[in-house]
Backbone as a chain_set.jsonl record, in Angstrom:
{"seq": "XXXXXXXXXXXXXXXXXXXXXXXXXXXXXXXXXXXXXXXXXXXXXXXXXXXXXXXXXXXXXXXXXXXXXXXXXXXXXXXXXXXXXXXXXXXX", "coords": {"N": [[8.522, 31.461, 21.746], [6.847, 31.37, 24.995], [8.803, 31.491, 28.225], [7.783, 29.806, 29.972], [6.178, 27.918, 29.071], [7.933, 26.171, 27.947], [9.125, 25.344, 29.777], [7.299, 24.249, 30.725], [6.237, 21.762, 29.187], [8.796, 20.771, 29.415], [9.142, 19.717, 31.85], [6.567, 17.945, 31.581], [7.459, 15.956, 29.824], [9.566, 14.798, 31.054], [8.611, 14.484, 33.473], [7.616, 11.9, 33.865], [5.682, 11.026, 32.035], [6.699, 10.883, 29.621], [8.294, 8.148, 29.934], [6.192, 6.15, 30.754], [4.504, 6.475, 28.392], [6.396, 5.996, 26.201], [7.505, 3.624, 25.819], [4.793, 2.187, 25.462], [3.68, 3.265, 23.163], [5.512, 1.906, 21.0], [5.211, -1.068, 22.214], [2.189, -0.903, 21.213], [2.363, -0.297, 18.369], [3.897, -2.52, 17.888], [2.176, -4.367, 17.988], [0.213, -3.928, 16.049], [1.744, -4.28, 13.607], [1.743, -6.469, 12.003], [-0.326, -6.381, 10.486], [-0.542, -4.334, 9.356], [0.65, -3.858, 6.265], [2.233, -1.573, 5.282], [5.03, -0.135, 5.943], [5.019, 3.085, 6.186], [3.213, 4.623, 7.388], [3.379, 3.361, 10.166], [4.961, 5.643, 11.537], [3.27, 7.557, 11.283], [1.244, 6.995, 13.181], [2.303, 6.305, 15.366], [2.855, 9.475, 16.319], [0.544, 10.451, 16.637], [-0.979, 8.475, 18.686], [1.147, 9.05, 20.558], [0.599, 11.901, 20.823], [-2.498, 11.703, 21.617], [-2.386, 10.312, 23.817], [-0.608, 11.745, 25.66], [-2.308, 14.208, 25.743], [-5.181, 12.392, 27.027], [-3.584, 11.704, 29.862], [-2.403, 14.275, 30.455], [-3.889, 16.172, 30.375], [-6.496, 18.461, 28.953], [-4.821, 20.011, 27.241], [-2.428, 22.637, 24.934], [0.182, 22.208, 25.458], [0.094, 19.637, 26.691], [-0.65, 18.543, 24.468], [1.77, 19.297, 22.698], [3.417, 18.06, 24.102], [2.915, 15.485, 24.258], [3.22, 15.186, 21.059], [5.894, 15.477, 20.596], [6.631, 13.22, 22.237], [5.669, 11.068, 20.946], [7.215, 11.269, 18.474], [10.003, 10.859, 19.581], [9.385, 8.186, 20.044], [8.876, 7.228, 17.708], [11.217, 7.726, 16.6], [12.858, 5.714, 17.967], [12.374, 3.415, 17.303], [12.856, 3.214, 14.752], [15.759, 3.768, 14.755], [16.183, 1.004, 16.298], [15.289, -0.695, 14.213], [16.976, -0.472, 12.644], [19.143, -1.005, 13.644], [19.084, -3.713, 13.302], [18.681, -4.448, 10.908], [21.325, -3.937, 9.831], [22.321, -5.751, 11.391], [21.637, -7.973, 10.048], [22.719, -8.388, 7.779], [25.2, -8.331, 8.353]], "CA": [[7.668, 30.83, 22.741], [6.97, 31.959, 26.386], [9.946, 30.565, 28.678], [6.774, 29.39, 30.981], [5.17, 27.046, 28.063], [9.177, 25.539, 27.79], [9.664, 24.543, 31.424], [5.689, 23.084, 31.581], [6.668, 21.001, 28.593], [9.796, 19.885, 29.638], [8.374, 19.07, 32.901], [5.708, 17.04, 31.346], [8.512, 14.981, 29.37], [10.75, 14.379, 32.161], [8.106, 14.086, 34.578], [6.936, 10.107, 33.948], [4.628, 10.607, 31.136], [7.218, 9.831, 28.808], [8.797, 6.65, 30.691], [5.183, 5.378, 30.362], [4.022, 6.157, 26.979], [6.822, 5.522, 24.827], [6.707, 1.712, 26.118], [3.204, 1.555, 25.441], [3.113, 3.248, 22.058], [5.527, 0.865, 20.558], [4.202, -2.035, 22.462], [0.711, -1.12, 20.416], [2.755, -0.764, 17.172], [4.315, -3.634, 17.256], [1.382, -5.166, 17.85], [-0.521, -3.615, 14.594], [2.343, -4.222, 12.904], [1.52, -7.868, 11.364], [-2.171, -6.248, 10.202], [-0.615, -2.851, 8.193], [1.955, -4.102, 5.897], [3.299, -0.445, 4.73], [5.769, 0.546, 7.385], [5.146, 4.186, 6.108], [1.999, 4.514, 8.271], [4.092, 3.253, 11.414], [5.262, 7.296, 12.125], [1.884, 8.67, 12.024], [0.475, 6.312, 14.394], [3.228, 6.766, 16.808], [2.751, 10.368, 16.624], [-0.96, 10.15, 16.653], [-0.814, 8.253, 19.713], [1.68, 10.276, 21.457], [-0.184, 12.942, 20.828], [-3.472, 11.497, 22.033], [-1.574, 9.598, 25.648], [-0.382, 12.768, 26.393], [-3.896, 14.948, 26.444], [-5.35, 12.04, 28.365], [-2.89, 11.72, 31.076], [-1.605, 15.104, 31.406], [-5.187, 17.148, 30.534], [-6.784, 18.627, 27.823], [-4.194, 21.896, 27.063], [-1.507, 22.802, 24.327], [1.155, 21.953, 26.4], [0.092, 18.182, 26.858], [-0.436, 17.936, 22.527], [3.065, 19.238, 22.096], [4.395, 17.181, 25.261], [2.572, 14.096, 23.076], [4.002, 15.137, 19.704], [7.466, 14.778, 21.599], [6.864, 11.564, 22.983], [5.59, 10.129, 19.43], [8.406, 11.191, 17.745], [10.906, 10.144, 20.241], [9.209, 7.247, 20.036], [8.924, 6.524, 16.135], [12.969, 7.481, 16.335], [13.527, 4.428, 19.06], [11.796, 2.138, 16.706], [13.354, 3.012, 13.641], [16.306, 3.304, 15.365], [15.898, -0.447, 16.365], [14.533, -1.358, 12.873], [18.003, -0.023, 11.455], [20.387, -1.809, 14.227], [18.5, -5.288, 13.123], [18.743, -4.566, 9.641], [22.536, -3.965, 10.118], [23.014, -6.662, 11.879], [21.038, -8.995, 9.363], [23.353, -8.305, 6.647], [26.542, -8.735, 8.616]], "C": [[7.977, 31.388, 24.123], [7.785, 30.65, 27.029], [8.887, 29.664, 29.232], [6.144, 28.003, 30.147], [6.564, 25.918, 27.942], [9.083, 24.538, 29.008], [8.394, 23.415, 31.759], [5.745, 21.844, 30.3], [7.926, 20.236, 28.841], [9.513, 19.277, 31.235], [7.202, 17.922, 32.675], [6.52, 15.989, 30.996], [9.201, 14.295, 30.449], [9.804, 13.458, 33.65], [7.403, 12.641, 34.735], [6.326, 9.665, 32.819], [5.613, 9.969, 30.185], [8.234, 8.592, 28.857], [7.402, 6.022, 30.189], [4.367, 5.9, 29.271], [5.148, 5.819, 25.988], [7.171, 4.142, 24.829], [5.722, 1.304, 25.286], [3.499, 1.895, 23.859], [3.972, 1.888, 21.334], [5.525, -0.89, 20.752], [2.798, -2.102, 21.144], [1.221, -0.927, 18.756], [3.228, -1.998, 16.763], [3.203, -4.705, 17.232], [0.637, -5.237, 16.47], [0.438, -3.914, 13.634], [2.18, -5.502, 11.457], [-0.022, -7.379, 10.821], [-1.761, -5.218, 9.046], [0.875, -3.064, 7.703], [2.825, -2.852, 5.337], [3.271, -0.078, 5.703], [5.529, 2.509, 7.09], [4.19, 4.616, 7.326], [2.255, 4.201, 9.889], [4.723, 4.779, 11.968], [4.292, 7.58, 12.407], [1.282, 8.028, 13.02], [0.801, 6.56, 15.26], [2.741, 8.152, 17.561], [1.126, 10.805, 16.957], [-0.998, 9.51, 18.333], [-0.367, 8.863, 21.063], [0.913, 11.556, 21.671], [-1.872, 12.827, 22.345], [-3.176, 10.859, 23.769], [-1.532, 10.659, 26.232], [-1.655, 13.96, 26.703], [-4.456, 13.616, 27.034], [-4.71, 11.777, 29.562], [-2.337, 13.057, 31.403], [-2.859, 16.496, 30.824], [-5.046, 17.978, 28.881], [-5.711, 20.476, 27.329], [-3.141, 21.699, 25.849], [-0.537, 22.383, 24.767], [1.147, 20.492, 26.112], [0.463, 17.445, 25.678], [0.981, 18.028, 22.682], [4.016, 18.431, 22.691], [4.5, 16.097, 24.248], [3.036, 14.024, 22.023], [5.223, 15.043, 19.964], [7.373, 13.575, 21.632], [6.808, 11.187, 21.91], [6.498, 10.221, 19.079], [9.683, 10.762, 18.194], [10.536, 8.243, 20.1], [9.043, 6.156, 18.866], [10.487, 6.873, 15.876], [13.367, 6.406, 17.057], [13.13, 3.172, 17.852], [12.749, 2.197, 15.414], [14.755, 3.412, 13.773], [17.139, 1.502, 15.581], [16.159, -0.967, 15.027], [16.581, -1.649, 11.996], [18.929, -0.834, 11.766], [20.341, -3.29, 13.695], [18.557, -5.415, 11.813], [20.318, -4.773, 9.181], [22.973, -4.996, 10.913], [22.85, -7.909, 11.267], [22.094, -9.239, 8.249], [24.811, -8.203, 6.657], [26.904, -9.929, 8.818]], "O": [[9.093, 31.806, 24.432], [7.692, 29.457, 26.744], [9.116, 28.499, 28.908], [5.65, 27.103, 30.827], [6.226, 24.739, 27.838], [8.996, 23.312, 29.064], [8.324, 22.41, 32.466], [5.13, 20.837, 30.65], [8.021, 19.075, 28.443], [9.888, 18.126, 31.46], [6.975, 17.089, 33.554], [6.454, 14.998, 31.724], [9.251, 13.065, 30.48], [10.057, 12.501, 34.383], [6.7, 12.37, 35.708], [6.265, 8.491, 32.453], [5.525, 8.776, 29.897], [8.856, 8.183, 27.877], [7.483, 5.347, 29.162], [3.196, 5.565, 29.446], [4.792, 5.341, 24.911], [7.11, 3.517, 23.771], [5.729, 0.321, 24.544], [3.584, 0.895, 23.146], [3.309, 0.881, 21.086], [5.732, -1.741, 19.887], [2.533, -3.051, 20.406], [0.479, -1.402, 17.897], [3.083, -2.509, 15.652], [3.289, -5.744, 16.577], [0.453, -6.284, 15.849], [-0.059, -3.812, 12.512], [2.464, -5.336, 10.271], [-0.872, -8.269, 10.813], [-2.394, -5.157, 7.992], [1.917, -2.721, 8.263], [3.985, -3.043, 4.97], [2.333, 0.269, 6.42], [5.988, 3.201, 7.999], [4.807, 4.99, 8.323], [1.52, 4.668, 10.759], [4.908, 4.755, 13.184], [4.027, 7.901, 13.565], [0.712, 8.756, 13.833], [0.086, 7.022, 16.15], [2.376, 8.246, 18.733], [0.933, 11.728, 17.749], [-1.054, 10.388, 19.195], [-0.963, 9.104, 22.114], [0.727, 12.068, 22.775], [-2.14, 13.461, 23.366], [-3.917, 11.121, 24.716], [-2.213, 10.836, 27.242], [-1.824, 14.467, 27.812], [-3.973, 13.702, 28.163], [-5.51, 11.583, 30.477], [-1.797, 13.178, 32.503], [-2.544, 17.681, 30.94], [-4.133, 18.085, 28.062], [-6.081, 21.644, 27.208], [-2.892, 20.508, 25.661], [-0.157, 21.783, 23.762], [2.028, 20.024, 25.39], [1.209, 16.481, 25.507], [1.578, 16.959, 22.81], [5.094, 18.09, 22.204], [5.483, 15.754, 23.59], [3.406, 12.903, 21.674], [5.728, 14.183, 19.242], [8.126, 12.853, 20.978], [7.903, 10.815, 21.488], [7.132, 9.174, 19.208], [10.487, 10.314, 17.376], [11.358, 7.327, 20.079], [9.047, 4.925, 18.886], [11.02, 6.29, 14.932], [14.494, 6.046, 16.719], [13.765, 2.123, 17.751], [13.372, 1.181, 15.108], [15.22, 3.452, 12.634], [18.202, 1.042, 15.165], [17.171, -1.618, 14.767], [17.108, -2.487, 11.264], [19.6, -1.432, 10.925], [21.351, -3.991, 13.643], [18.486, -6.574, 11.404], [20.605, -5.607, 8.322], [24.189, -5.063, 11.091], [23.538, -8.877, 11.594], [22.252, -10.399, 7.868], [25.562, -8.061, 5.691], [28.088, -10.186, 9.038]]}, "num_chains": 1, "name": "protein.A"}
């Protein structure tokens, strides 16, 4: 990859977008969550989302998708993450 495509991606990350989308996406998962009882389906959404936050807030380019496929996945690891600490802590 061109160093130039690195720095405008990690600039997108760093630069706010993902402070305010990975809030939001699992805000809107946890909301769907009581409607789609197979948790498998909880990743792609994330990433789906992320994906889609990041071309509208940071414009329609390659750059923004892969910024967004970042954020989702950072953001379906925070959750399941979470999921794991609460599961571990259920059974102590």
């Amino acid at each position: 990859m061109d160093s130039t495509i690195l720095l405008e991606i990690n600039d997108l990350i760093s630069g706010g977008l993902a402070f305010l989308l990975i809030p939001t996406i699992n805000a809107i998962i946890g909301f769907i969550r009581p409607f789609v009882k197979d948790t498998r389906w909880y990743p792609i959404f994330s990433v789906i989302l992320g994906i889609g936050g990041g071309l509208l807030l940071a414009g329609l380019s390659v750059v923004a998708a892969v910024g967004g496929l970042i954020i989702g996945l950072t953001s379906t690891g925070l959750y399941e993450n979470v999921k794991t600490v609460a599961l571990a802590k259920k059974e102590s």
